[in-house]
N, C-alpha and C positions, 0 to 999 in steps of 0.2 A: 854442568853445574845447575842442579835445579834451585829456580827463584821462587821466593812468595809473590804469588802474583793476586793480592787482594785487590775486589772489587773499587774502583773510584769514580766510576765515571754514574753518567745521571743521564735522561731522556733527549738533552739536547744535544750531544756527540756520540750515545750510544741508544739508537731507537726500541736497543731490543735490551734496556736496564731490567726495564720492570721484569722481561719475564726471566732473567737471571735473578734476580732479588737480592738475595745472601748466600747465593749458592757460587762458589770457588768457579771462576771461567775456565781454570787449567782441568779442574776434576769432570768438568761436564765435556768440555774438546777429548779429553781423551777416553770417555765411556761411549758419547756419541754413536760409534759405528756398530756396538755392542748392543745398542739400544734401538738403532735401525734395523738391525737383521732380526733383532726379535719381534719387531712391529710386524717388519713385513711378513714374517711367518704369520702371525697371528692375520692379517687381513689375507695373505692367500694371494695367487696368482689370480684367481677367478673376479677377484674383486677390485685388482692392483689399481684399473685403466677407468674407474665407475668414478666420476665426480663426489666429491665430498658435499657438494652442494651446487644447487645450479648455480655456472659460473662460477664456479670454485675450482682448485685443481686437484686433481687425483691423487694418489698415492703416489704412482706412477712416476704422476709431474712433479710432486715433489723431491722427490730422490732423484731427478732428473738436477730441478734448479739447486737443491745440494749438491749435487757432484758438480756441477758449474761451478757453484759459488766455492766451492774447496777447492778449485783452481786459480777462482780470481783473489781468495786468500794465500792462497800459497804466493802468490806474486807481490801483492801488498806487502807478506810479512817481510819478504825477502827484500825488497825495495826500501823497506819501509828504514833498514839496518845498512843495506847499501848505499843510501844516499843521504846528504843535508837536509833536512827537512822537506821529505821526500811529500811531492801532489799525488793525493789517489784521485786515478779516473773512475768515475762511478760507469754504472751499465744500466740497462734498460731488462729489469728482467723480466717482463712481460712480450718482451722485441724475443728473447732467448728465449720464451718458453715456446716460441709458434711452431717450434719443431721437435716439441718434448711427445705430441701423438705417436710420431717413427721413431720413438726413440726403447728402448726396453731399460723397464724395473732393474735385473740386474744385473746389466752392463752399468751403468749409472749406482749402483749401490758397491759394485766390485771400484769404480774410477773412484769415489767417494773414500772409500776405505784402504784403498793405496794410496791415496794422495795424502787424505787425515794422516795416517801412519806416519808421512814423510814427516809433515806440519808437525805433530807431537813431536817426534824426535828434532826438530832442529827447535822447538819450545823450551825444552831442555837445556840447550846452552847459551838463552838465551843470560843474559845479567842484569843486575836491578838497574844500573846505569841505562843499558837499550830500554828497559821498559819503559825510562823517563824519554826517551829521544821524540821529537816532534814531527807529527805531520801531518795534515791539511784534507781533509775534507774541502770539497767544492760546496759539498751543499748543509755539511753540518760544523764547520772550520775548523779550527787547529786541535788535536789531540794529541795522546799520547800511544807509542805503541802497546803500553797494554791496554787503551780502549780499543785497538785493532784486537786484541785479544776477547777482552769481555765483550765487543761486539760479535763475534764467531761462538762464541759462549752461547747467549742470548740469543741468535740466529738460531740454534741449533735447539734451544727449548721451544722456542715459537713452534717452529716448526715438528718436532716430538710432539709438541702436544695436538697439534693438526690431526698429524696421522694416529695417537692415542684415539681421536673421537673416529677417527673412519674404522680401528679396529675393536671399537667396542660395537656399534654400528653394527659391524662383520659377523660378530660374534652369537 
């Protein structure tokens, strides 16, 4: 059964509002991978691993910590439906990225877009009821699961637009 899943949440339970704006979180999660594999064509293997900035993360790295975080989302959403006002454990993702150097572009862009895959399809059935169900942030408190949603939304522009500026850059 697909639901409307319009935007509600604001900067204080969903960090990444602003860079969703008025753009639908369902529409962006499910072009996402569509949008990854065209970035990464356009910056090129040659450039994957080259910092976007000193001290910045690479292309690389980033499609590294997205296919992470499309794990740690896949777990959330599922939690989030299987239990009473389910606690998410947050992560350290600069602790995760210290081993994104050994890692490869597109093993991390293939984990990303199997996983997304799965994540849309159980989106799907999700209902407006679960989308109101509650749960708890540690560090930004109580939401709802569709701000688990529009925050995956928003994760996923932040980050396009990263890798936007390293393939124009490229180009």
């Amino acid at each position: 059964m697909a639901t409307n899943m319009t935007n509600t949440t604001n900067t204080t339970t969903n960090p990444y509002a602003d860079a969703l704006d008025t753009r639908e979180a369902r529409d962006v999660v499910e072009t996402t991978a569509l949008e990854l594999h065209r970035l990464a064509g356009r910056i090129g293997s040659g450039r994957m691993t080259e910092p976007r900035a000193p001290g910045k993360w690479s292309a690389r790295d980033i499609l590294c910590h997205l296919a992470d975080c499309e794990i740690v989302f896949a777990y959330r959403l599922r939690q989030a439906l299987a239990e009473d006002h389910h606690h998410i454990q947050p992560f350290d993702q600069d602790l995760w990225a210290v081993s994104y150097g050994a890692r490869d572009a597109n093993a991390a862009l293939a984990t990303f877009e199997a996983v997304r895959g799965w994540n849309v399809a159980f989106l799907k059935t999700v209902t407006p009821a679960q989308l109101a169900r509650p749960v708890t942030h540690p560090e930004r408190g109580t939401m709802t699961f569709q701000t688990l949603v529009e925050t995956i939304g928003g994760h996923d522009l932040h980050h396009l637009k990263q890798l936007e500026q390293i393939a124009v850059r490229s180009a």
